[in-house]
Chimera marker file (.cmm) of the C-alpha trace (Angstrom):
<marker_set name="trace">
<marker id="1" x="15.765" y="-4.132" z="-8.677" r="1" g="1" b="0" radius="0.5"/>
<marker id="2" x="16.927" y="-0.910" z="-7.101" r="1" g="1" b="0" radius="0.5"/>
<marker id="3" x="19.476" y="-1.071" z="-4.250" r="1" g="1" b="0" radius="0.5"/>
<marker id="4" x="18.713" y="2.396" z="-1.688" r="1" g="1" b="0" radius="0.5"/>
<marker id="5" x="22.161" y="2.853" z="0.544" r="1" g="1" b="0" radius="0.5"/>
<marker id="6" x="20.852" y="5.011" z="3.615" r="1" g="1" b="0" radius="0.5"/>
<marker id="7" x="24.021" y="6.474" z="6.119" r="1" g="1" b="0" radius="0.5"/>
<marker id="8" x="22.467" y="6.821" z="9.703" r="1" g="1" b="0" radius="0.5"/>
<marker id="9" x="25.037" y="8.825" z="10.832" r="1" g="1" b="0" radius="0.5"/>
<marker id="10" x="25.451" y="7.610" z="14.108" r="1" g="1" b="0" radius="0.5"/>
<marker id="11" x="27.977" y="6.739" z="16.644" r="1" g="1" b="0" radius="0.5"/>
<marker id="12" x="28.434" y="3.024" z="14.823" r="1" g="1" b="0" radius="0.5"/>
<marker id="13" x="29.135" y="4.498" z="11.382" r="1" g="1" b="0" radius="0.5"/>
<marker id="14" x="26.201" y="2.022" z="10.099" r="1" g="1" b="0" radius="0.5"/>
<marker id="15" x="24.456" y="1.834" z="6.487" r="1" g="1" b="0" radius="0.5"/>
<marker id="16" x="20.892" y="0.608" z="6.422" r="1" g="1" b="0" radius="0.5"/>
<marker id="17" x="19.518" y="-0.301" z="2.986" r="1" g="1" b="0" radius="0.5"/>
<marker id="18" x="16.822" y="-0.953" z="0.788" r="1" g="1" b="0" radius="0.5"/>
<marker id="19" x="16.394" y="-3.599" z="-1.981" r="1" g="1" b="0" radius="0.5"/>
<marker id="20" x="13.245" y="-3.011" z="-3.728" r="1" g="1" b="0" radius="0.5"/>
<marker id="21" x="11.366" y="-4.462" z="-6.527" r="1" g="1" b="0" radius="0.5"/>
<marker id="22" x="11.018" y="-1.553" z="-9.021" r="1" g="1" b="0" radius="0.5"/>
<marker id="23" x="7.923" y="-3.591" z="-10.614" r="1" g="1" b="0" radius="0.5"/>
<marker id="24" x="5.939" y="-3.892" z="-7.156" r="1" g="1" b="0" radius="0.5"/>
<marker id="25" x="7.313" y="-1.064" z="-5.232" r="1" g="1" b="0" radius="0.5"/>
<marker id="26" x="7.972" y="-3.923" z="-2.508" r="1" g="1" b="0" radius="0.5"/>
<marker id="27" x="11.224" y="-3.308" z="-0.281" r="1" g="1" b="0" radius="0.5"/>
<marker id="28" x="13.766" y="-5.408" z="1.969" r="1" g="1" b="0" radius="0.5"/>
<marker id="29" x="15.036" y="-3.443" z="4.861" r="1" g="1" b="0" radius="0.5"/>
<marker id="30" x="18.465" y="-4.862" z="5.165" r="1" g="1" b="0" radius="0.5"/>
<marker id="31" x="19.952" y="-4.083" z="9.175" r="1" g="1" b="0" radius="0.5"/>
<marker id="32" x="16.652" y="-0.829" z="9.519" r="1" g="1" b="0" radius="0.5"/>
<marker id="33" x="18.859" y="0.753" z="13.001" r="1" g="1" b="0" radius="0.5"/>
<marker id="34" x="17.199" y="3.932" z="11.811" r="1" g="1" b="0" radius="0.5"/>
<marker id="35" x="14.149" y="2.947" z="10.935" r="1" g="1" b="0" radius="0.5"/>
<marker id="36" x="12.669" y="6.197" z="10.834" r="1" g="1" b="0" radius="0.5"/>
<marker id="37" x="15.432" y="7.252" z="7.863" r="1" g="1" b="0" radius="0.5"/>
<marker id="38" x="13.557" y="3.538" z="6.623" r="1" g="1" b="0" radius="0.5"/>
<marker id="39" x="10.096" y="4.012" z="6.517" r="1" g="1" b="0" radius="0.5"/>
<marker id="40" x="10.523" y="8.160" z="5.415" r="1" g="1" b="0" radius="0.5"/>
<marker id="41" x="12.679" y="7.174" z="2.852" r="1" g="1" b="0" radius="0.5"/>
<marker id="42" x="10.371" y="4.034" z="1.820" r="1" g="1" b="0" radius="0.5"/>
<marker id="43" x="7.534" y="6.809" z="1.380" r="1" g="1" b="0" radius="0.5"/>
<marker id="44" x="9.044" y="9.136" z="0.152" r="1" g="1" b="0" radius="0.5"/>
<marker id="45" x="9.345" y="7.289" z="-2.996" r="1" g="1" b="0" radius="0.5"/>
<marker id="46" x="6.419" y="5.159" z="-2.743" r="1" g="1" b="0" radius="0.5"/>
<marker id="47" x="7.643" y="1.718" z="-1.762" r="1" g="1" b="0" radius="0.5"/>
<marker id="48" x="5.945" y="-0.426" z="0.980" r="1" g="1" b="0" radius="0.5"/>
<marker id="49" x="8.678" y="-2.234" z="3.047" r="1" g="1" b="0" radius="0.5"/>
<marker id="50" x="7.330" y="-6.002" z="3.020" r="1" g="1" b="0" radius="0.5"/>
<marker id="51" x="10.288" y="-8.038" z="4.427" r="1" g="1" b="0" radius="0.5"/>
<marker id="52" x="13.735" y="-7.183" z="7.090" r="1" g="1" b="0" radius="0.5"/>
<marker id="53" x="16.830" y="-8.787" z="6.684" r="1" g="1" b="0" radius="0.5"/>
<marker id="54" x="19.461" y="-8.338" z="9.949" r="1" g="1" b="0" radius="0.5"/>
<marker id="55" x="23.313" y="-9.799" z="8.735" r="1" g="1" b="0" radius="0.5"/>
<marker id="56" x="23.650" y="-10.861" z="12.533" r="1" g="1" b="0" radius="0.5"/>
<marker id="57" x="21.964" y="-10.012" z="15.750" r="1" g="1" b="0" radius="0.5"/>
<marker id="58" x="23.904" y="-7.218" z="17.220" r="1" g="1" b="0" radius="0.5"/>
<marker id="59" x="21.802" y="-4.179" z="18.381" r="1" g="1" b="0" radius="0.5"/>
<marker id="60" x="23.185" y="-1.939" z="15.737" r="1" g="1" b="0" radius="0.5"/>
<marker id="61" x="21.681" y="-3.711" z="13.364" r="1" g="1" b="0" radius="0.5"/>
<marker id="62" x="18.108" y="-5.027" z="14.725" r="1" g="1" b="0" radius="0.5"/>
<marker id="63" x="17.567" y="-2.018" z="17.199" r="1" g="1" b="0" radius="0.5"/>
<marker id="64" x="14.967" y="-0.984" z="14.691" r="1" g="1" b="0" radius="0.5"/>
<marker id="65" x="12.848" y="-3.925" z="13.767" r="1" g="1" b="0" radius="0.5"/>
<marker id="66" x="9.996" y="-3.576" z="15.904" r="1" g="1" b="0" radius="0.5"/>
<marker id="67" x="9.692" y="0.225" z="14.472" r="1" g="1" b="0" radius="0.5"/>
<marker id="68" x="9.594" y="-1.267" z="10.804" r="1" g="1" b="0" radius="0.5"/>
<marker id="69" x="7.478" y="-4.085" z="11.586" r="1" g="1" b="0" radius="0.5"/>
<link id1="1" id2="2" r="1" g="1" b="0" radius="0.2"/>
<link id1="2" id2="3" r="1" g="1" b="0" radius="0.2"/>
<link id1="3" id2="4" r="1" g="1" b="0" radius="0.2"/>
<link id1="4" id2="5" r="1" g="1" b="0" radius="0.2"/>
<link id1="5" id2="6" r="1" g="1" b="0" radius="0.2"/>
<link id1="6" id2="7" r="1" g="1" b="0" radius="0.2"/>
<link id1="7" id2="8" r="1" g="1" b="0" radius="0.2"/>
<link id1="8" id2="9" r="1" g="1" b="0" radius="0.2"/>
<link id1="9" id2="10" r="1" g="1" b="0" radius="0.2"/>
<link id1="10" id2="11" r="1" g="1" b="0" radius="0.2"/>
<link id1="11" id2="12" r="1" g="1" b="0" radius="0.2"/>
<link id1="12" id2="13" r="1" g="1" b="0" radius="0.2"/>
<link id1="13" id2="14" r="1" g="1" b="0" radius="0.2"/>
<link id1="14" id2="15" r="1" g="1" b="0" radius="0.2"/>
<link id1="15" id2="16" r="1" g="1" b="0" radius="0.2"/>
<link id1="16" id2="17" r="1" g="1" b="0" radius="0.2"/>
<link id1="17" id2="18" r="1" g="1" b="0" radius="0.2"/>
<link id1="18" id2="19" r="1" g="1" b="0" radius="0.2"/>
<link id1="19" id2="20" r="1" g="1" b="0" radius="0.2"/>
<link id1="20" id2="21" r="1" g="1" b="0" radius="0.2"/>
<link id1="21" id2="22" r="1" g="1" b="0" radius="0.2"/>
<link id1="22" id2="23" r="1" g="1" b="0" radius="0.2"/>
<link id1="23" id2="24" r="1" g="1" b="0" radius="0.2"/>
<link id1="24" id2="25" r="1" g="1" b="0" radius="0.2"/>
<link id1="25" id2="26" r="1" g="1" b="0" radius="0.2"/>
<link id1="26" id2="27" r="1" g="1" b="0" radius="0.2"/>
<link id1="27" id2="28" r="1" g="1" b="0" radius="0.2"/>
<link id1="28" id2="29" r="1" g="1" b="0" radius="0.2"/>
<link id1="29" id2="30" r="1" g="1" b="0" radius="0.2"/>
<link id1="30" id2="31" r="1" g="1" b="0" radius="0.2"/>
<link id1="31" id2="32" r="1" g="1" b="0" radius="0.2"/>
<link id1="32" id2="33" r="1" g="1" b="0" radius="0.2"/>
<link id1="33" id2="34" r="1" g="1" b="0" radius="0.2"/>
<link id1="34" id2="35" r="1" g="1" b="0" radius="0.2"/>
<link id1="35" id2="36" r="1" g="1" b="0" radius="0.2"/>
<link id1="36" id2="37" r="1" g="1" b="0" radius="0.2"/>
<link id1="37" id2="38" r="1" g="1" b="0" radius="0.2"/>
<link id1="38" id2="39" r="1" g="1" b="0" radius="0.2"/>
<link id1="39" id2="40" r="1" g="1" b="0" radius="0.2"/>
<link id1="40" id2="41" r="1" g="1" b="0" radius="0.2"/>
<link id1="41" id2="42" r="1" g="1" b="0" radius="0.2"/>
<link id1="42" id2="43" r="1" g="1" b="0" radius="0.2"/>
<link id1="43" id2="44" r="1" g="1" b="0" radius="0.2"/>
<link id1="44" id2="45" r="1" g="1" b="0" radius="0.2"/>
<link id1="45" id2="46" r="1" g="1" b="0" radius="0.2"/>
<link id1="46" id2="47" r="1" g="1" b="0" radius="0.2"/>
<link id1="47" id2="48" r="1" g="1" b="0" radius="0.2"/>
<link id1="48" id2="49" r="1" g="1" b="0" radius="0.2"/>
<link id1="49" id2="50" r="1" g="1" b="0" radius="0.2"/>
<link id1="50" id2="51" r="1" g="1" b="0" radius="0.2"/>
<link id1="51" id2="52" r="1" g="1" b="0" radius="0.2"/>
<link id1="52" id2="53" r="1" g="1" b="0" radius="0.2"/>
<link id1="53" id2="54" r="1" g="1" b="0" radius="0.2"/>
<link id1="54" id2="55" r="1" g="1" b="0" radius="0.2"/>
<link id1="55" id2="56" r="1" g="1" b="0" radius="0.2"/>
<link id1="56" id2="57" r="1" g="1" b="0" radius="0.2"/>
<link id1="57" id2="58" r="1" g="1" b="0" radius="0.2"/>
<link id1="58" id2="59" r="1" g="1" b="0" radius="0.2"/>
<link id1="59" id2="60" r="1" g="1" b="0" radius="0.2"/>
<link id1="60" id2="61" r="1" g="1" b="0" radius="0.2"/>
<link id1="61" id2="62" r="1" g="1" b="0" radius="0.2"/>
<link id1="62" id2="63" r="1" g="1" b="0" radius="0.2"/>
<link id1="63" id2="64" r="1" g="1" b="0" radius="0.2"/>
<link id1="64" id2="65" r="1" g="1" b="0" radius="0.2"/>
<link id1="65" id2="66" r="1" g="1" b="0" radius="0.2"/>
<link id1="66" id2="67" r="1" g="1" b="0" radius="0.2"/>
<link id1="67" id2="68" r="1" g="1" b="0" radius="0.2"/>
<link id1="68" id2="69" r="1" g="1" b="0" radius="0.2"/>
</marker_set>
């Protein structure tokens, strides 16, 4: 498993992250605000992101979902 801490370096001070399966390359976008940093850093190093988890429903945390999905 490999754990991807990604700062957005906004306004909210807000981490997004990455949990990824380093035998299928399949990631977890954990709270993807910035899903732009998401998906670039997803291909970047190859990994398709599969599956979002949001640790509760404020917009700082889902505002990117529909971007990822």
């Amino acid at each position: 498993m490999i754990v991807k801490q990604i700062w957005t370096a906004n306004p909210y001070r807000n981490f997004n992250y990455l949990v990824v399966c380093s035998e299928t390359g399949e990631a977890l976008a954990i709270d993807p605000l910035d899903s732009t940093k998401c998906l670039q850093v997803a291909k970047d190093a190859g990994w398709e992101i599969t599956q979002i988890l949001n640790t509760h429903e404020h917009h700082d945390h889902i505002g990117g979902n529909q971007a990822v999905v």
